[in-house]
C-alpha positions in Angstrom: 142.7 79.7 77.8 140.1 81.7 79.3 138.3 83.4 76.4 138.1 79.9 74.9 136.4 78.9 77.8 134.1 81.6 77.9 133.6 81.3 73.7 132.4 77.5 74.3 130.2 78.5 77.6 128.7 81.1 74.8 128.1 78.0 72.3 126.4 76.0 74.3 124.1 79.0 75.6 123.1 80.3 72.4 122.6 76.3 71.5 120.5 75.8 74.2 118.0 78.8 73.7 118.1 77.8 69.9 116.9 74.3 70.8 114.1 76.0 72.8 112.9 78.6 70.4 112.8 75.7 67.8 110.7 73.7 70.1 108.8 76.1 70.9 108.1 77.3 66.7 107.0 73.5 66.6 104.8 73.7 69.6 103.3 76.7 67.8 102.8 75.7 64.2 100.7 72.8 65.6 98.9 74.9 67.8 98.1 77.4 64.5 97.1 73.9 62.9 94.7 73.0 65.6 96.3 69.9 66.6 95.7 70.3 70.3 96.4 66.8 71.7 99.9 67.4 70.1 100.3 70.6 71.5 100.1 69.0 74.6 102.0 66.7 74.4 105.1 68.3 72.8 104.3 71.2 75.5 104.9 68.6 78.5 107.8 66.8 76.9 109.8 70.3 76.5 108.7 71.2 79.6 110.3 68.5 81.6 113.8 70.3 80.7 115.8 72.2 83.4 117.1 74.6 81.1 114.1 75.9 80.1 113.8 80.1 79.7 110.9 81.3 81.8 109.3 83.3 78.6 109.3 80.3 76.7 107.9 77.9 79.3 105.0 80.9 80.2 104.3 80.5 76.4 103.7 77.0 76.2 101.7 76.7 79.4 99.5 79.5 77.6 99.1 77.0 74.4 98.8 74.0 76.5 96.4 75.8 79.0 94.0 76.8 76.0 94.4 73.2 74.1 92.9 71.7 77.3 90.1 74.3 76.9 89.6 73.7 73.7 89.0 70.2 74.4 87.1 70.7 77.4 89.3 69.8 80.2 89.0 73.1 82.5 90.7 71.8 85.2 93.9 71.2 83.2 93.6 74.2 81.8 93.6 76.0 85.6 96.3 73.9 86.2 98.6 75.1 83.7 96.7 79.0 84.7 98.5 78.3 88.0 101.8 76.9 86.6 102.3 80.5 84.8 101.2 82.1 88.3 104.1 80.3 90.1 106.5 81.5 87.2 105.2 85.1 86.9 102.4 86.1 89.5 102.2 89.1 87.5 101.7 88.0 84.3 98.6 89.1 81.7 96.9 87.3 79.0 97.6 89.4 75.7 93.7 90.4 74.6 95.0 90.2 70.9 95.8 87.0 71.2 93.6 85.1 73.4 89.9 84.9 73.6 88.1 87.5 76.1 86.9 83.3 78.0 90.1 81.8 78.4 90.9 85.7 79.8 88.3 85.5 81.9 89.2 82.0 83.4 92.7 83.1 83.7 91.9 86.0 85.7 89.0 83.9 88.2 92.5 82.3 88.8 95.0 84.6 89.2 92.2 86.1 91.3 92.0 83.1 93.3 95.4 82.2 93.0 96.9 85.6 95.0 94.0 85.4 97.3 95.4 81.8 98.5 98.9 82.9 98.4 98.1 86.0 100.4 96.0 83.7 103.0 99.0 81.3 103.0 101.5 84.5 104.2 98.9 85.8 106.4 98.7 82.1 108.6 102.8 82.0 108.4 102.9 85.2 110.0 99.8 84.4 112.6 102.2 80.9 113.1 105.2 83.4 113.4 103.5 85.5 115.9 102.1 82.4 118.2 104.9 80.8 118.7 107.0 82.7 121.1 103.7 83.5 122.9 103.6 79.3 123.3 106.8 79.3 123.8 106.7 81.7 126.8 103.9 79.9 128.6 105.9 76.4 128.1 108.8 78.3 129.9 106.6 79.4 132.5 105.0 76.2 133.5 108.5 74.6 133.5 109.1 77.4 135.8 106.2 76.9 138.4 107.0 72.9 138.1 110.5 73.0 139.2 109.7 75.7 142.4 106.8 73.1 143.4 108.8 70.3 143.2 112.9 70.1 141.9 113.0 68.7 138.5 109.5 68.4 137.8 110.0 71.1 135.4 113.0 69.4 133.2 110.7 66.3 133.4 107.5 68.6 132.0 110.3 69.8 129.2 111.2 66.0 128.0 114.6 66.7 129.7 114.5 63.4 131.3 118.2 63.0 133.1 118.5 66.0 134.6 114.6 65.9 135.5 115.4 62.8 137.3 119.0 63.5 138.6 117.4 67.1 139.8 114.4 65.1 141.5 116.1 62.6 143.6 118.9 64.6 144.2 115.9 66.7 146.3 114.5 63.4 147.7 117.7 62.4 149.3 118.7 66.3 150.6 115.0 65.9 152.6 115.6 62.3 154.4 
C-alpha cells in the first residue's frame, strides 16, 4: 500500500515539473522568435502557479525582465531584476547569454537591491537595540510615579484598575 502511495506521489511530481519545463520551452521559443509581448504574458500566467521550481521561475523572470527592455519598459524590467533577487540574492546574469546592458542594469540593482536589504537589517537591529533601553526608562518613570504618589504609576502604565484601586486605597489610609 505504501510504495503505491509513494509511486503515485512520484507521478504527479515528475508530471508537475514536466508541465513546467514544457511551459517554460514555450516561453522560450517565443522569446527566440522575438515575440516579447507573448513572452510576457505566458511568463506571468505560469508564474501565478504555486508549484513552480525556483530555476524555472528565475528563468522566466530573466526572459520577461529583458522583453520589458526590449520594449522599453525599464521599470518592469527592475521589477522582475528584483523578483529574481528575492528568489536568489545571489544570482548572476550568464554573460553568454545576455547583453553586457541588461547585465549592467541587473547589477545597478542587485547593487541597490542588497544595499536596501542590508539598511533594512541594520534599522531592525537599531529597533532591536532601542527597545529595551525605552522600555527601561517606561519602567522607571512608572517607578518614580507610584513612590510620589500610590498608583500614579499603574495609571502612567494604562493599568487603569489597579491605578485607581492603588490610588484611593492611599486617599482613604491618609483621612
Amino acid at each position: 500500500m505504501k510504495s503505491r502511495i509513494h509511486i503515485i506521489v512520484f507521478v504527479l511530481i515528475t508530471q508537475l515539473f514536466a508541465f513546467a519545463q514544457n511551459d517554460l520551452a514555450s516561453v522560450k521559443e517565443m522569446f527566440n522568435s522575438f515575440q516579447y509581448e507573448k513572452v510576457i504574458e505566458q511568463a506571468e500566467s505560469i508564474l501565478k502557479k504555486d508549484s513552480l521550481n525556483r530555476d524555472v521561475a528565475i528563468e522566466l523572470l530573466r526572459m520577461k525582465a529583458i522583453a520589458h527592455y526590449v520594449l522599453n519598459q525599464k521599470d518592469f524590467t527592475v521589477l522582475c531584476f528584483v523578483n529574481i533577487l528575492k528568489k536568489n540574492p545571489e544570482y548572476q546574469l550568464d554573460p553568454r547569454q545576455n547583453s553586457p546592458k541588461i547585465i549592467n542594469i541587473f547589477n545597478q540593482t542587485k547593487d541597490n537591491y542588497l544595499l536596501a536589504e542590508k539598511e533594512i537589517t541594520n534599522l531592525q537591529a537599531t529597533q532591536q537595540e532601542v527597545q529595551p533601553v525605552i522600555q527601561k526608562q517606561y519602567v522607571r518613570n512608572s517607578l518614580l510615579r507610584s513612590f510620589a504618589v500610590p498608583g500614579w504609576g499603574h495609571l502612567y502604565a494604562n493599568n487603569q484598575k489597579k491605578g485607581y484601586f492603588l490610588t484611593s486605597t492611599a486617599l482613604v489610609g491618609l483621612g
